[in-house]
N, C-alpha and C positions, 0 to 999 in steps of 0.2 A: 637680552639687554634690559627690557621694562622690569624685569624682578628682581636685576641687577640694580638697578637704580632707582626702585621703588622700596626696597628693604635693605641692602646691605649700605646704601649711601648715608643712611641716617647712623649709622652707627661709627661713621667713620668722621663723620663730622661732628656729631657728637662728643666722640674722644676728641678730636682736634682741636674744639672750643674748649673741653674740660684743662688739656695738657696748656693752651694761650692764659687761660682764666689760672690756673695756678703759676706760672712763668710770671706774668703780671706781677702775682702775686707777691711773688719776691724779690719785684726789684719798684721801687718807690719811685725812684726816677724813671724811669720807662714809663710807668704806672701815671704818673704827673704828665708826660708830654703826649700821652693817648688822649686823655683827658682834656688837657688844654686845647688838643688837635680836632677832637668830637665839637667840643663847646665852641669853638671858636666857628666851625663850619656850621654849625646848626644854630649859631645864635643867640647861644642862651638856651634855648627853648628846648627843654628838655620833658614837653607836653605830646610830641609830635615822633611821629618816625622818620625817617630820614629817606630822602628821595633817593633814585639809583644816581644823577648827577651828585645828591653828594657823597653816596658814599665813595663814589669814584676818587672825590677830592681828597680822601680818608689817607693819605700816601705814607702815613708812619705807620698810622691800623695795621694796612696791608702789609708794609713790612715787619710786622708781629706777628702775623699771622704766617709769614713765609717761614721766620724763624723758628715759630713754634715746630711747624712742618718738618722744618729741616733737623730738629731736635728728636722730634717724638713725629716722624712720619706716620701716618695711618697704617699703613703697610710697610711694616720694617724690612721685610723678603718676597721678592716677585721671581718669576722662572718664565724663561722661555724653551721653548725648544728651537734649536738651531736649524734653520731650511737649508743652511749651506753650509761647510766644512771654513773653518778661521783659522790661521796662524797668530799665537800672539806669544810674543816673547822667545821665538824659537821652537815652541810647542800647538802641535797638530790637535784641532778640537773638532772630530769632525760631526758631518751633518746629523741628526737625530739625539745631541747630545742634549742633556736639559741645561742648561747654565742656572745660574742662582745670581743673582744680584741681592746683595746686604746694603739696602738706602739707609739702613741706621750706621752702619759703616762709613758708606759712601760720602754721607754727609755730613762725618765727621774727619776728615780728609783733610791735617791741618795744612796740605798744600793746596788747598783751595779756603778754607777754612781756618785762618788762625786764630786760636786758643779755642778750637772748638766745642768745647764742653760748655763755655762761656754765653748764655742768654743774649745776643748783643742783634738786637734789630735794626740797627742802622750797616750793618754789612750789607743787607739788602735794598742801599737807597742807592738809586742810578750809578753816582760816581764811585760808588763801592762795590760795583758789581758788573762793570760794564767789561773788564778783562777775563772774569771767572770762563772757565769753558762750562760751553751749555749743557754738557750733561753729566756738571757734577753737583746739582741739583735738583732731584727729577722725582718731587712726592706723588707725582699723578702717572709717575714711570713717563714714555716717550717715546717716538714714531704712533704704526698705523696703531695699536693697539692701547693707545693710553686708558685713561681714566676717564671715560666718561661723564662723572658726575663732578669735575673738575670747575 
């Protein structure tokens, strides 16, 4: 897990700031209420870095950065192998099967997602996400095996 998360986290993060920084990029508004959102919590002061209290405060930031996620996940395809035999939908999957999960799919689901294709970071603010079911958005995957560099 240290060489998990000493080499391959940079790069996923990386992408993930690259994929935010052009999403930004195209939309002016969004791009204006980040900005007024940084500037306002920090002061002005655009000298300085910003403490972990603020970036906590950061609560539009973050939801940019979920949607980024949810748009252009790190990991577009994860696999498990199944430890136990599932029925889903009338069909038998049983134990040692590999399943495949598609998060670039997944999290384009316009029943959890509407107009999915659509940049729109305010679906990820409290009152717009508090019904969503929890794993139909899952960029660090979920249970015991998540993303550790999350």
């Amino acid at each position: 897990e240290v060489d998990t998360f000493m080499f391959e986290g940079h790069d996923t993060t990386a992408i993930a700031l690259a994929w935010m920084l052009y999403l930004l990029g195209t939309d002016q508004t969004v791009q204006e209420r980040v900005f007024l959102e940084i500037d306002g919590i920090m002061g002005g002061d655009r000298e300085r870095h910003p403490t972990m209290a603020e970036l906590s405060e950061m609560r539009y930031l973050e939801c940019c950065i979920k949607e980024s996620l949810r748009l252009f996940p790190s990991i577009p395809i994860l696999s498990r192998t199944l430890t136990t035999g599932v029925d889903i939908e009338g069909h038998h999957i049983p134990s040692g099967t590999n399943a495949v999960i598609m998060l670039y799919q997944l999290h384009r689901d316009p029943q959890y997602f509407p107009n999915p294709e659509k940049f729109y970071p305010d679906r990820f603010l409290p009152e717009n996400s508090t019904n969503r079911h929890p794993y139909s958005y899952i960029p660090f995957t979920a249970g015991p095996r998540n993303c550790i560099g999350q």
